[in-house]
N, C-alpha and C positions, 0 to 999 in steps of 0.2 A: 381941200380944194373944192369948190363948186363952179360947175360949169352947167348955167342955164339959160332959158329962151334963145340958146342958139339956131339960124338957120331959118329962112323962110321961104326957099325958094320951093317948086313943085319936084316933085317925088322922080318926073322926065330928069332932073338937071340935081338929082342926088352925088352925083360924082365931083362935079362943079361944087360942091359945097362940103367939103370934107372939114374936119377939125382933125389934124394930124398931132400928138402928141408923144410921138415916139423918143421924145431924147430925154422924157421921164419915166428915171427906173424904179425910184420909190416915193411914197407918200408918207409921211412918216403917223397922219393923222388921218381925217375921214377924207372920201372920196367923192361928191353926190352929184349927180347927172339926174339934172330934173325940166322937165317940161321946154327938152328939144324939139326941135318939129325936121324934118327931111334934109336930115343932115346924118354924116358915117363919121361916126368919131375912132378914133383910131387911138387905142394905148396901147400901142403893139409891144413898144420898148419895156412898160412897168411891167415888174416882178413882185414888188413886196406893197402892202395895201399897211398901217400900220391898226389903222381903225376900221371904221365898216365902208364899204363899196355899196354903196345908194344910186338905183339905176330904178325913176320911177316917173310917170308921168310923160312921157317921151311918144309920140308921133310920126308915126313912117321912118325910123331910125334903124340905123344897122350899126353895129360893134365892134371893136377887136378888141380883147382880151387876151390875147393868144400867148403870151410869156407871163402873167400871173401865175405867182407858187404860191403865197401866206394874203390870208386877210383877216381883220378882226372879225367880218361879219360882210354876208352875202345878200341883199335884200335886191329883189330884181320885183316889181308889181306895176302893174294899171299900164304897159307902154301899149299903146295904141295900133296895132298895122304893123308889131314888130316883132324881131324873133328873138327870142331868150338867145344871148352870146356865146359860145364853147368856153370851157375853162380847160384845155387838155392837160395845163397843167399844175392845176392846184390841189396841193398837196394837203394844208391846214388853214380850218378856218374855224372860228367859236361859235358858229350859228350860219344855217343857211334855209334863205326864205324865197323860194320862184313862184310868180302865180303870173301862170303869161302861155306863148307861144315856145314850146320846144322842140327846139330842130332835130328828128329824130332821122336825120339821113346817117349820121354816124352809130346808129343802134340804143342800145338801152342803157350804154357806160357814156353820161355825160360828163363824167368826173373820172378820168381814166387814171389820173394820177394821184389821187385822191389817198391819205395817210391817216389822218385822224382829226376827228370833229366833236369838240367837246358838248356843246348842247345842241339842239334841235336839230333835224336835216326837215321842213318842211317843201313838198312837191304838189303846190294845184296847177293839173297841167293843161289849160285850154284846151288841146286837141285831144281825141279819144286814142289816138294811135300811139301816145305815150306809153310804155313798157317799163314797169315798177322793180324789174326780175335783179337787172345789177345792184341796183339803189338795196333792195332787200337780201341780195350777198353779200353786201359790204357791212350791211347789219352786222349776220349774222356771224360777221370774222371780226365783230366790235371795232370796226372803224368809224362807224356811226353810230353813236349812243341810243340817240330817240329818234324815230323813222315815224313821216308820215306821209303816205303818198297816194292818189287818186290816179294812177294809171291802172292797166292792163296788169292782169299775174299780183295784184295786189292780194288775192286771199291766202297765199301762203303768209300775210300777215297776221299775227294774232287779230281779231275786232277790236279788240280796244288798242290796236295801231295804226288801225285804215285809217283813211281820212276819204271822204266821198259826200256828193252830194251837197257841196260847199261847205260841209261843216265838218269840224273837226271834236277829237277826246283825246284828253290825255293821255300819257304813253307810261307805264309804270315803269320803276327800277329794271334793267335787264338783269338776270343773273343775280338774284338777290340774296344763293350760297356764298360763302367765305370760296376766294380765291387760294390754290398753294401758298403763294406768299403770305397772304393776310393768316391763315391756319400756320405756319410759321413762326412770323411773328407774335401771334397768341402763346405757341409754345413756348417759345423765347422767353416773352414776360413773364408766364407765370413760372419758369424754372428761376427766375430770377428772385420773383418775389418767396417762394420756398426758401431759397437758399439763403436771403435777407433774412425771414423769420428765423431761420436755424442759427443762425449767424449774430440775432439779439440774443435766443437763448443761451448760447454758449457764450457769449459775456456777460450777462448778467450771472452766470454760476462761476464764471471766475472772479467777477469783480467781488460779489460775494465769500467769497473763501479768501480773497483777498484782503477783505476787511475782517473777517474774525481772525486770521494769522496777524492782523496788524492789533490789537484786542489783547488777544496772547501776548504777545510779545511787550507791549506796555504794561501787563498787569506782572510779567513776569520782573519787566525793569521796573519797576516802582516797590517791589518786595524787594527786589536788590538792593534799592536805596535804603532801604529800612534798613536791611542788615548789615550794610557797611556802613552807618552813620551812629552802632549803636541802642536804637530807638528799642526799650522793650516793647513790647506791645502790651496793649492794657485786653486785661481779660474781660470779655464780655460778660457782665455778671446780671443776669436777672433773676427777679422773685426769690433772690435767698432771702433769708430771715434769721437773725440769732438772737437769739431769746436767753437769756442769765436770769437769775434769782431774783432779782428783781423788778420781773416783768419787763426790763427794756430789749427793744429791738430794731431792729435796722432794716430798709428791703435794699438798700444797696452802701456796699460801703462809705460812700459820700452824703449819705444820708442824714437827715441831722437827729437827734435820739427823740423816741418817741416813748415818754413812760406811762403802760401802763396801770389803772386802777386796779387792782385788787382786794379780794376779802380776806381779813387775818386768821389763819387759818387753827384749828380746833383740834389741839388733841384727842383722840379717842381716848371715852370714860374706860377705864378698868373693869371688867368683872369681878366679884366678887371670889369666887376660886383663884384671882390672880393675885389679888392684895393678902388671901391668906396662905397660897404660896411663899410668898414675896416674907410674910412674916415669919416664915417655919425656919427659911433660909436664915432669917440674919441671926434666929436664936441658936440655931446650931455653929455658925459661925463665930458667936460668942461663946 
């Protein structure tokens, strides 16, 4: 929804020129309110914003907001002669950006209902009399992530969370120890993954034994088979060799015959005392 250049009348006859919007309770998209002039717009009825609320450029204007709870995104800048709107009760929003006039008759809690805000809370507050103190409690109970604000009691902010002097620095991580739960969950996984590891070793050692009993047991049935079908078994015979008289031999019985060369072999000559032994014998024997 955008609602712009409304309203021209003088700022005397601001009542006379109302925009009443009351009988819209949600927007389901953006919201933008841009370059009204002396005109009171009135969205007293809405509650849910679904996109960003765009309130900029705007002259002699006055607001109501007053039943918003959710928006996607808060951007209030540059309105002219006008005063930043209350939100009492907005509870969540993704981002929030004012740089204007803040009504500070209701104190330092402009956000009284205020629950949780996922990125930025940025506060440039035109007037000096602006008070930083709630905005910087609501930090510190992390309702607001990253804080940056230019009032009053801003140096209980870290420096590199101020914001002052129109310019702003980045805001680092808050808290950038492991939270209980997230140290939890650490522990969680890693007992998980031990237990996994323990859990491949111990099947891989059964699977293992399970294969050499499976081994066994085949080598055991296939000598069975041998035995019940008969089969002798043939004896493993290596490097024999049988050698006979005439130099033939074998190195395995299937072998085919290999004969041998040999030299014809030479009686040993007699001695002399042997042949006249030899003679004494046969004449006594006759």
């Amino acid at each position: 929804m955008i609602l712009e250049s409304s309203g021209q009348g003088e700022l005397s006859n601001l009542l006379d020129n109302d925009i009443a919007m009351g009988v819209i309770g949600q927007i389901g998209q953006d919201l933008i309110i841009n370059s009204n002039s002396n005109v009171r717009i009135m969205y007293d009825g809405l509650r849910d914003v679904g996109g960003s609320l765009s309130i900029s450029n705007n002259t002699n204007c006055t607001f109501d907001f007053s039943q918003i709870s959710t928006a996607g995104s808060l951007l209030i800048t540059d309105n002219t002669n006008t005063t930043v709107p209350l939100f009492p009760y907005l509870s969540r929003a993704e981002s929030i950006y004012i740089h204007g006039l803040i009504d500070t008759s209701t104190g330092p809690n402009i956000f009284p209902a205020l629950e949780f805000v996922s990125g930025n809370v940025t506060i440039e507050a035109l007037n000096d009399d602006f008070d930083c103190s709630k905005l910087i409690s609501q930090f510190k109970e992390d309702i607001i992530h990253n804080l940056k604000c230019n009032g009053q009691n801003n140096e209980t902010i870290a420096p590199e969370q101020r914001l002052g002097n129109g310019t702003s620095t980045p805001i680092p991580t808050q808290n950038p120890s492991f939270s209980p739960g997230a140290w939890a969950g650490i522990g969680i996984g890693a007992g998980v993954a031990v237990i996994g590891i323990f859990g491949a070793f111990i099947w891989i050692i059964i699977h293992y034994r399970s294969r050499l009993r499976k081994l066994e047991r085949k080598a055991v049935r296939d000598s069975d088979e041998k035995l019940s079908t008969g089969e002798p078994e043939q004896p493993q015979v290596f490097q024999m060799q049988e050698v006979d008289g005439r130099g033939i031999f074998r190195e395995k019985p299937d072998d085919p015959l290999v004969e041998m060369h040999t030299q014809p072999a030479e009686l040993p000559t007699r001695p002399q005392s042997w042949a006249e032994s030899e003679e004494g014998d046969i004449s006594l024997a006759k």
